[in-house]
PATOR-708877 format. One record per residue: residue in three letters; x, y, z of N, C-alpha, C, O in turn; residue number from 1. Coordinates in steps of 0.1 Angstrom, whole numbers, plus 2048, in hexadecimal, padded with zeros to 3 digits. Example, Ala and Ser with C-alpha at 12.3 -4.5 7.8 and 13.67 -1.06 7.14 Angstrom:
2
{rec "ALA", {884, 7C7, 84E}, {87B, 7D3, 84E}, {884, 7DF, 84E}, {88E, 7DF, 855}, 1}
{rec "SER", {880, 7EA, 847}, {889, 7F5, 847}, {881, 800, 84F}, {886, 80B, 850}, 2}
***
This chain:
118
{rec "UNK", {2A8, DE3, 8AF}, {2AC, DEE, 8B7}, {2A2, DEE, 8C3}, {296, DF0, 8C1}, 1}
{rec "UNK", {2A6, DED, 8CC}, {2A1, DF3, 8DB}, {29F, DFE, 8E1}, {2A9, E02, 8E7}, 2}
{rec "UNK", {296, E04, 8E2}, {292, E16, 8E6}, {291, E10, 8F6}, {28C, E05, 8F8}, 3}
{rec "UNK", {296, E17, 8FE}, {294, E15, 90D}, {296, E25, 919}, {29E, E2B, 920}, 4}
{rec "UNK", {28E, E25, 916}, {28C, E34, 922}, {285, E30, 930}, {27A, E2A, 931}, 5}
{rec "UNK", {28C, E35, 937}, {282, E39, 942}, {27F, E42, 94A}, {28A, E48, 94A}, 6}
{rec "UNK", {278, E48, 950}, {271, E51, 954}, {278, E54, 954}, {281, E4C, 952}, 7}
{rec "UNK", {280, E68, 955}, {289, E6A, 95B}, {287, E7E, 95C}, {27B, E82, 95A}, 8}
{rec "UNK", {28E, E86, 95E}, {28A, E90, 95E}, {288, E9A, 94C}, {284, EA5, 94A}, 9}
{rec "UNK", {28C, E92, 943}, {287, E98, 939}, {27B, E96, 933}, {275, E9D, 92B}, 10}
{rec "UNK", {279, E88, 938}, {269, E85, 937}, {264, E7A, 943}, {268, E71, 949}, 11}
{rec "UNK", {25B, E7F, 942}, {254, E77, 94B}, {24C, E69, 948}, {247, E61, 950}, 12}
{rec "UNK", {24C, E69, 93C}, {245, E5E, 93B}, {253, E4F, 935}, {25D, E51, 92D}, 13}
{rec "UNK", {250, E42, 93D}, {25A, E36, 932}, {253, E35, 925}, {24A, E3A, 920}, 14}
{rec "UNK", {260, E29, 923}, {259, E23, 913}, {266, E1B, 911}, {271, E1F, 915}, 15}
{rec "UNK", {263, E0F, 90B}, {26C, E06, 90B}, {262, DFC, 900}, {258, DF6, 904}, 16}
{rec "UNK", {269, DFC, 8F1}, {265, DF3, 8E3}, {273, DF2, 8E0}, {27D, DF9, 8E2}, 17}
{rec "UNK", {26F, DE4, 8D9}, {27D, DE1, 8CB}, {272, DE5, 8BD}, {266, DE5, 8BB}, 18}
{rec "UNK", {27A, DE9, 8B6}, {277, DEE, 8A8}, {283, DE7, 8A1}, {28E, DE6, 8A6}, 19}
{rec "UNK", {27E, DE3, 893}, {285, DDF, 88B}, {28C, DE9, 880}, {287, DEB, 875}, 20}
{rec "UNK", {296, DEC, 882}, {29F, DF9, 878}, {2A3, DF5, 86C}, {2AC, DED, 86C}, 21}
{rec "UNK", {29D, DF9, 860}, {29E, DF7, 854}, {2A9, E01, 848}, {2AC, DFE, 83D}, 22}
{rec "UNK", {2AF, E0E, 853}, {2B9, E10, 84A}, {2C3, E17, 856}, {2BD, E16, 861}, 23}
{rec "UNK", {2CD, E1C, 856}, {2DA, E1E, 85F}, {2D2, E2D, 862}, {2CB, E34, 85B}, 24}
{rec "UNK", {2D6, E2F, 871}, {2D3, E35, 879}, {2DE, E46, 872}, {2EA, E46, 86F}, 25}
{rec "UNK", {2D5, E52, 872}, {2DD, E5D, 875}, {2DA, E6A, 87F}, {2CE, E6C, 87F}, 26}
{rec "UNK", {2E1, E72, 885}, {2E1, E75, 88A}, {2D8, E84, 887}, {2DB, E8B, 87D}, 27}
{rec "UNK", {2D0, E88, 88E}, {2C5, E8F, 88B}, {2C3, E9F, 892}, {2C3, E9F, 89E}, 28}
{rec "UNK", {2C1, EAC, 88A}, {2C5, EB5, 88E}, {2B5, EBB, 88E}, {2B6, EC5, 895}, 29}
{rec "UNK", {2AB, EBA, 88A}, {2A0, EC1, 886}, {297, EB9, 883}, {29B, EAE, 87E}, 30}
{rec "UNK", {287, EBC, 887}, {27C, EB6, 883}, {26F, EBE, 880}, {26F, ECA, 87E}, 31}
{rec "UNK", {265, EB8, 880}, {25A, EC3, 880}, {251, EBA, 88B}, {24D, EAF, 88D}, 32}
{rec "UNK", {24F, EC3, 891}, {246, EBB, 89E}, {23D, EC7, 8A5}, {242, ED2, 8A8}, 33}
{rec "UNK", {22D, EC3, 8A5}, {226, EC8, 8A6}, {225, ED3, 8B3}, {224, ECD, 8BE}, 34}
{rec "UNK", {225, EE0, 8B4}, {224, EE9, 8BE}, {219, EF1, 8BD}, {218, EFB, 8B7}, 35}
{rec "UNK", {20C, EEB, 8C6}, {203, EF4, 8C5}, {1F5, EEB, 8BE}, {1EF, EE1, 8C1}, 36}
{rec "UNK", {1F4, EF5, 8B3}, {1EC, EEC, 8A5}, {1F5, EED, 89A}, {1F1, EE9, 88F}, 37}
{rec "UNK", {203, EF1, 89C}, {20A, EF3, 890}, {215, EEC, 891}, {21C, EEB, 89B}, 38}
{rec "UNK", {21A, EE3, 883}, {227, EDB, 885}, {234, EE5, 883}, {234, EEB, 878}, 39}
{rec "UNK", {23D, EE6, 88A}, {248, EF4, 889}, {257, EEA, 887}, {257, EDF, 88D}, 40}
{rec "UNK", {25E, EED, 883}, {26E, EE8, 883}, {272, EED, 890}, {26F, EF7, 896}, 41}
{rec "UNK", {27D, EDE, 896}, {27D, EDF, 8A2}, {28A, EDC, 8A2}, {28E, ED6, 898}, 42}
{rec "UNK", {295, EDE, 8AE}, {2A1, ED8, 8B0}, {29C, ECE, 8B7}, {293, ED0, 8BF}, 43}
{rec "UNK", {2A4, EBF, 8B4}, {2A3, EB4, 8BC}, {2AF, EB1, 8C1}, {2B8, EB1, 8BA}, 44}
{rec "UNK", {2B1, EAD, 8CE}, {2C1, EA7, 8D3}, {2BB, E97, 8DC}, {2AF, E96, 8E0}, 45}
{rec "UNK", {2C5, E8E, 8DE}, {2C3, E83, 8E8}, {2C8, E8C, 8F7}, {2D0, E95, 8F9}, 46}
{rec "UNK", {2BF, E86, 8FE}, {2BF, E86, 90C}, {2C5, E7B, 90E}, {2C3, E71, 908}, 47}
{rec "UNK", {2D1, E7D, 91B}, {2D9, E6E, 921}, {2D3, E74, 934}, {2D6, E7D, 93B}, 48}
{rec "UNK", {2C9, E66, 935}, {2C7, E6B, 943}, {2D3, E67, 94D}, {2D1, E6E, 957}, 49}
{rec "UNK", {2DA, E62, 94E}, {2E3, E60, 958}, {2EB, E69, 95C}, {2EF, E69, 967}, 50}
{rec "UNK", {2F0, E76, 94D}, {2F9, E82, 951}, {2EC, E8F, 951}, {2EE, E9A, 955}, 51}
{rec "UNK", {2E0, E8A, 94B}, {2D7, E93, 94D}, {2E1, E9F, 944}, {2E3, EAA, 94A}, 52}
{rec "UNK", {2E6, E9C, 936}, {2E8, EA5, 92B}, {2E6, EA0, 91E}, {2E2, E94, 91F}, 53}
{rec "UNK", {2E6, EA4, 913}, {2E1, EA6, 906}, {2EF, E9B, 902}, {2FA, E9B, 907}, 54}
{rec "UNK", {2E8, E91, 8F8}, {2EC, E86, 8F1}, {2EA, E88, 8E3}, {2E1, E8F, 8E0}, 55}
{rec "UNK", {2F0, E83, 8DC}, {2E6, E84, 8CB}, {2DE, E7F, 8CB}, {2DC, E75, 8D2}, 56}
{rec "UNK", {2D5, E81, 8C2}, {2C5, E7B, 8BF}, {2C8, E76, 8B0}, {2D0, E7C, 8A8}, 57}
{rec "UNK", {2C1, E6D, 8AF}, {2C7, E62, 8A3}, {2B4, E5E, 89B}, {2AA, E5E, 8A2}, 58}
{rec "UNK", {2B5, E5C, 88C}, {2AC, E5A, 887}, {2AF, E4F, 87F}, {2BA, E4E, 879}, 59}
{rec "UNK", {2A3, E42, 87E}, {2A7, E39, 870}, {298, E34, 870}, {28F, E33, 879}, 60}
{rec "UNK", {296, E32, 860}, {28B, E28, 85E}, {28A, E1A, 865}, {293, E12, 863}, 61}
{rec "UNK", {27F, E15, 86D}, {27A, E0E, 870}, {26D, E07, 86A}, {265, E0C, 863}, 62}
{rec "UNK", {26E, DFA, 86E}, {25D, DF5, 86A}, {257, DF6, 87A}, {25B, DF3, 885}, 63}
{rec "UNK", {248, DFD, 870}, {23C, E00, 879}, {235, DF4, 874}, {232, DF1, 869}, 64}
{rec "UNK", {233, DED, 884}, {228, DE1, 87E}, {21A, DE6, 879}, {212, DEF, 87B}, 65}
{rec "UNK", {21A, DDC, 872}, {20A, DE1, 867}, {206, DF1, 862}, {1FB, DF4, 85E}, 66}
{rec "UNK", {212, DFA, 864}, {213, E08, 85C}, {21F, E04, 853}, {221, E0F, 84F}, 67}
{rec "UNK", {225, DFF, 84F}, {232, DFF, 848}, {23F, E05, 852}, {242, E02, 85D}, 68}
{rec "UNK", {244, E0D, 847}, {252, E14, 848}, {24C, E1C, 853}, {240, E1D, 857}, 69}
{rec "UNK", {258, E23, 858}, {255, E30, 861}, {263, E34, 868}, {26C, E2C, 86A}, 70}
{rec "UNK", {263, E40, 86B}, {26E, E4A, 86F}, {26C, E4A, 881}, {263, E4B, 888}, 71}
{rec "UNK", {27D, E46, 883}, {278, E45, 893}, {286, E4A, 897}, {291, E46, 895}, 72}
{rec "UNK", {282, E56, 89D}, {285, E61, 8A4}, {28C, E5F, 8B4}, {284, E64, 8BC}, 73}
{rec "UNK", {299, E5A, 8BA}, {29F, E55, 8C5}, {2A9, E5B, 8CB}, {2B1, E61, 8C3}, 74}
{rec "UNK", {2AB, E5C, 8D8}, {2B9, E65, 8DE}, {2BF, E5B, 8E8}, {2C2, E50, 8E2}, 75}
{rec "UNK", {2C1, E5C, 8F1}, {2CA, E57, 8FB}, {2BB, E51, 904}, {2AF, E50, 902}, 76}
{rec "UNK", {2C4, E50, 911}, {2BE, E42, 91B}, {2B0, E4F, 923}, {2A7, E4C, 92B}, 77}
{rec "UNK", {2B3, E5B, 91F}, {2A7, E64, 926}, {29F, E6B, 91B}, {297, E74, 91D}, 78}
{rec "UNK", {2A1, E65, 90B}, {295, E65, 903}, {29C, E76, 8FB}, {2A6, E7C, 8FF}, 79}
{rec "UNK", {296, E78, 8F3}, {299, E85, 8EA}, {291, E90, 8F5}, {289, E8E, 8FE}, 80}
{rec "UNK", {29A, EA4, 8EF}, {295, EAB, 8F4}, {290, EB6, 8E7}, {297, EB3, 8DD}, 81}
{rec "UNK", {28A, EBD, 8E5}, {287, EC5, 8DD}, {289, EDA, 8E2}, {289, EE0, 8ED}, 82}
{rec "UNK", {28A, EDE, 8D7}, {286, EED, 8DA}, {283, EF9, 8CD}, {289, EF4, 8C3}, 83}
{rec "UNK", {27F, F04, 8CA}, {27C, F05, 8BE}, {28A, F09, 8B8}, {293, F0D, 8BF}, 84}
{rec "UNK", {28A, F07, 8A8}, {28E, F06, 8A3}, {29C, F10, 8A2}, {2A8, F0C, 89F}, 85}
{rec "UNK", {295, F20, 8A6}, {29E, F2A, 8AA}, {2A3, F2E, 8B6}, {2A8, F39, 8B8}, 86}
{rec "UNK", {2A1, F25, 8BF}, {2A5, F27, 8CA}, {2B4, F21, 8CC}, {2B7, F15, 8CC}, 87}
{rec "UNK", {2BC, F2B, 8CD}, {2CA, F25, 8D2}, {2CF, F26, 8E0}, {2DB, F2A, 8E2}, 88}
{rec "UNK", {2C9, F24, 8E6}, {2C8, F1F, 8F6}, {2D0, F12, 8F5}, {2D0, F0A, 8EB}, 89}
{rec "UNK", {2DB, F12, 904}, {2DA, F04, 904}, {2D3, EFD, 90B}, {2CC, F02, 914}, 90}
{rec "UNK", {2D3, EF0, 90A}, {2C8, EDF, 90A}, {2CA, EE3, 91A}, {2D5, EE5, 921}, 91}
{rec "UNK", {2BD, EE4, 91D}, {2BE, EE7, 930}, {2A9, EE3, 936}, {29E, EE7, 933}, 92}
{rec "UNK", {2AF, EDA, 93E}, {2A1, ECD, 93E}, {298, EDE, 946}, {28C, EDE, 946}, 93}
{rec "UNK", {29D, EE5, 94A}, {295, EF2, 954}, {291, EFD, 946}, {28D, F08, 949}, 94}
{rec "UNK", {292, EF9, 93D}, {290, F05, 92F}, {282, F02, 931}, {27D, EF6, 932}, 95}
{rec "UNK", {279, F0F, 932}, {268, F0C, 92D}, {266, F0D, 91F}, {25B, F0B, 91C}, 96}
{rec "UNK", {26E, F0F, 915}, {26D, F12, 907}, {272, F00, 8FF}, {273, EFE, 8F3}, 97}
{rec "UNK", {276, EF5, 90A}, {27D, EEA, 905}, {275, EDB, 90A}, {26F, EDA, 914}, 98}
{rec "UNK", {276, ED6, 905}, {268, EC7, 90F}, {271, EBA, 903}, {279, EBB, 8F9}, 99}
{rec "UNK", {26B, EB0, 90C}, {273, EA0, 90B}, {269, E96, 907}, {25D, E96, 909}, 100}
{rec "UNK", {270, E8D, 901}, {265, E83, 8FA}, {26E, E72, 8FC}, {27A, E6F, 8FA}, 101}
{rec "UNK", {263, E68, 900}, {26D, E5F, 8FF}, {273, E59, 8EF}, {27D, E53, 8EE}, 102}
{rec "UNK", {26A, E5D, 8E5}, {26F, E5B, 8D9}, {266, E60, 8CC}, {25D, E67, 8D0}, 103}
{rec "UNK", {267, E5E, 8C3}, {25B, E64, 8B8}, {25A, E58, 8AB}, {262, E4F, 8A8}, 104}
{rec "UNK", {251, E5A, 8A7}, {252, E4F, 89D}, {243, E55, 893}, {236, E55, 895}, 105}
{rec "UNK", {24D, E5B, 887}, {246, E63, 87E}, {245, E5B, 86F}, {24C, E51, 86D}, 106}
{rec "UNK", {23C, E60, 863}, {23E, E59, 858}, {24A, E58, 852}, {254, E5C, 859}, 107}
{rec "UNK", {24D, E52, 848}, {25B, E51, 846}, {260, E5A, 83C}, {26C, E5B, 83A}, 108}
{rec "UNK", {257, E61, 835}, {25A, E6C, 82D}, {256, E7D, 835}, {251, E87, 830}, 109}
{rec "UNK", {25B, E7B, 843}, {259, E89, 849}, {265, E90, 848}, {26F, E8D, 841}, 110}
{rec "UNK", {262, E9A, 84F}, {26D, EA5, 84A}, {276, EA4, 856}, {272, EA4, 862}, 111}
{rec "UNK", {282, EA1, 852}, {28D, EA3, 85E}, {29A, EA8, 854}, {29E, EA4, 849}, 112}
{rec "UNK", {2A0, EB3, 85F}, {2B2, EB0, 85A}, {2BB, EAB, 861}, {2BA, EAE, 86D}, 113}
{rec "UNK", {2C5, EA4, 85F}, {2CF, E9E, 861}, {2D9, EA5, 864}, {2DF, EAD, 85D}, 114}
{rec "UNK", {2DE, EA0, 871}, {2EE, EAA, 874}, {2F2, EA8, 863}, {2EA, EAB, 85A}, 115}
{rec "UNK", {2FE, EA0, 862}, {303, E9D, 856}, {2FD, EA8, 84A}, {305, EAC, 841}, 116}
{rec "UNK", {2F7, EAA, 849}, {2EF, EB3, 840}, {2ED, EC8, 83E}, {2EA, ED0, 836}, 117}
{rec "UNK", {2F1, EC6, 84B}, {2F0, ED6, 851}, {302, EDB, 851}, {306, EE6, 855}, 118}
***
């Protein structure tokens, strides 16, 4: 699998690795990702920069070279967006309560929910 982002207005920073995906990709509604000093459950969606709107964000195990297994966290071609967990705003790159990432890659036994699952 190929991760490819580039700069774009939901993040600013690229990033472009192949990772090797070790079980089928699902489509990912929640995470815990650190805000502050504290890890909080978060909504996650894919960013598609070309329409500059919300894409799904997709999760599968990967190998981390010389860590093992690992959870890797992906959206569309402008990287995932996040916001908390109770916020039902919608995905709007001008929200101060929402921020962008080009990808995440967490242990493999972290806490995430799965559309499919909700």
């Amino acid at each position: 699998m190929f991760i490819d982002v580039e700069s774009n207005p939901n993040t600013e920073t690229g990033f472009n690795m192949v990772f090797r995906d070790v079980s089928e990709k699902r489509e990912a509604f929640c995470i815990k990702y650190q805000v502050g000093t504290e890890d909080q459950p978060v909504q996650v969606t894919g960013w598609d920069a070309e329409t500059n709107a919300p894409c799904p964000a997709f999760a599968c195990k990967v190998e981390e070279s010389g860590d093992g297994v690992a959870l890797l966290i992906y959206g569309g071609s402008g990287g995932i967006r996040m916001k908390p967990l109770e916020d039902e705003s919608p995905w709007d790159l001008a929200s101060p309560s929402q921020w962008g990432d080009t990808h995440l890659v967490y242990p493999q036994n972290s806490f995430i929910v799965y559309k499919d699952e909700i």
